[in-house]
matplotlib code that plots the C-alpha trace (Angstrom):
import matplotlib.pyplot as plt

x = [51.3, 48.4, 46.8, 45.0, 41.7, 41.0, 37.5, 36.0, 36.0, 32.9, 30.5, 29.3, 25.4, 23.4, 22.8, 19.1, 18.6, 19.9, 16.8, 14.5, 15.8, 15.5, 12.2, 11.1, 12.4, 10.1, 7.1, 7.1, 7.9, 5.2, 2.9, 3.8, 4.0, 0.4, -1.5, 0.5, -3.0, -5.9, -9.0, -12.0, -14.7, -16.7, -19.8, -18.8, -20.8, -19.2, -21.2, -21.9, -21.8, -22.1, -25.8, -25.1, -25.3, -22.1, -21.9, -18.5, -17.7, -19.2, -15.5, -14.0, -13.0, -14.7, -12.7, -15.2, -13.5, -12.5, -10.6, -12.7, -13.5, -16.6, -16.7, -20.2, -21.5, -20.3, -17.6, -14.3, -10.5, -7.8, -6.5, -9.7, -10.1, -7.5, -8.1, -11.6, -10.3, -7.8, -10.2, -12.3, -14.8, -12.7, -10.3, -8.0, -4.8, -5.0, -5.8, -7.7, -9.5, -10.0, -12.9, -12.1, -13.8, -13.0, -12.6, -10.1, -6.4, -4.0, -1.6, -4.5, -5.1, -1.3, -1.3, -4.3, -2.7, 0.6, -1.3, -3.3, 0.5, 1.5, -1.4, -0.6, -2.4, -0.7, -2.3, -3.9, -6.5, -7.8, -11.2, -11.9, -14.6, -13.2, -14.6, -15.0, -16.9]
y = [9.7, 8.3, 5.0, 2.9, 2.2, -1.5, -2.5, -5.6, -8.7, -9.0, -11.9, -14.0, -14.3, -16.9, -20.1, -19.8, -21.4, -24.9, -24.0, -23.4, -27.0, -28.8, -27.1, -28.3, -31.7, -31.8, -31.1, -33.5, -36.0, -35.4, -35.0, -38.6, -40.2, -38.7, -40.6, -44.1, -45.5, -46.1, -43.3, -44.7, -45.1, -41.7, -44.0, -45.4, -44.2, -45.8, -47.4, -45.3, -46.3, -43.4, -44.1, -47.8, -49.3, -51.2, -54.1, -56.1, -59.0, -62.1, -63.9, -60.3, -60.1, -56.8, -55.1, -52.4, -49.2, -50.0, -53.0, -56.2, -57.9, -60.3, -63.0, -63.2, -61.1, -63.1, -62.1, -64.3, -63.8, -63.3, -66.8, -68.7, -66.5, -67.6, -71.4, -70.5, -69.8, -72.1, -74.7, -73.8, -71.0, -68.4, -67.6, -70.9, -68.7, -68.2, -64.2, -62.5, -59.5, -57.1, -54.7, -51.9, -49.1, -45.6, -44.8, -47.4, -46.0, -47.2, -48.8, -51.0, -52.2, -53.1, -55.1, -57.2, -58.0, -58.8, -61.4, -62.7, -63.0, -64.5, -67.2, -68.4, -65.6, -65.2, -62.4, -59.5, -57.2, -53.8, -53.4, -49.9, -47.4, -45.7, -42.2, -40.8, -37.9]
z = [-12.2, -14.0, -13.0, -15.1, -14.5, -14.4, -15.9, -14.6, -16.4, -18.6, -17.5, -20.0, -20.7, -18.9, -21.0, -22.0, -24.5, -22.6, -19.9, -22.8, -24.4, -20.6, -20.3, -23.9, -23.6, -20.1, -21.7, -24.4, -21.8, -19.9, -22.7, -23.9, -20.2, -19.7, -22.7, -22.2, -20.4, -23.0, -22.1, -20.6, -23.2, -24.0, -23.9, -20.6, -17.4, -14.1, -11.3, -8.5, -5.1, -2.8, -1.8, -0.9, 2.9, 3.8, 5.4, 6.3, 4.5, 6.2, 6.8, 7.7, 11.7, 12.6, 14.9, 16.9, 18.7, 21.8, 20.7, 20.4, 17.6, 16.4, 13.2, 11.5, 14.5, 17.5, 19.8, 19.6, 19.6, 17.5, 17.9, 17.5, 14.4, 12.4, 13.4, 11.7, 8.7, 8.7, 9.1, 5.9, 7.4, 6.0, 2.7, 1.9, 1.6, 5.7, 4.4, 7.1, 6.3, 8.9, 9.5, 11.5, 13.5, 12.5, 16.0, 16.6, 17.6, 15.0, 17.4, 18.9, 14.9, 14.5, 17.4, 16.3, 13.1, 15.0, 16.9, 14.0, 12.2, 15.3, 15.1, 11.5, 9.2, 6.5, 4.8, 6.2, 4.1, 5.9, 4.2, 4.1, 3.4, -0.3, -0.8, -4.7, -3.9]

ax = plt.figure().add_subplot(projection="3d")
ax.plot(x, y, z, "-o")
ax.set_aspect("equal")
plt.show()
């Protein structure tokens, strides 16, 4: 008796050329997304500020490391802080805007702006050092 060999059954060819047309379609796209913002001048030459000294912003509560804070260099609290600025020694909007030590844990700089939520801030800015080396 002779049995018939049974050949597999033939797979068909990967699609190709619907990667190539994804892939194609992906690159114009991102070709087109990348020159939506207008260039910078060629003439242009930006301001650098690397060698400048900083210095906080004189309504800014500096908060130092281990977790107190000052306003225009004297020591106060969170409370008597925003009453400042509510009471026209600071920003109008009740925005506070907070200094803080490098050194100072995270968790210690949340709960300072909770109490300075809690005491009628409405706002809270982190001024920050901004590297563009």
């Amino acid at each position: 008796m002779h049995l018939a060999t049974i050949s597999p059954p033939a797979k068909k060819p990967e699609p190709t050329i619907a990667l190539i047309n994804i892939v194609f379609l992906m690159l114009i796209f991102f070709l087109i997304a990348g020159t939506l913002a207008p260039p910078l001048d060629k003439d242009l030459t930006l301001v650098r500020t690397a060698g400048l000294e900083g210095r906080e912003p004189p309504d800014a509560l500096v908060v130092h490391a281990d977790g107190t804070t000052t306003w225009r260099g004297q020591p106060i609290d969170t409370a008597e802080a925003v009453a400042r600025s509510q009471a026209g020694e600071g920003d109008k909007e009740n925005a506070m805007r907070l200094v803080p030590d490098r050194d100072l844990p995270a968790t210690k700089l949340l709960e300072i702006a909770d109490d300075l939520r809690r005491n009628g801030a409405k706002r809270i800015f982190v001024v920050t050092e901004r590297g563009l080396d």
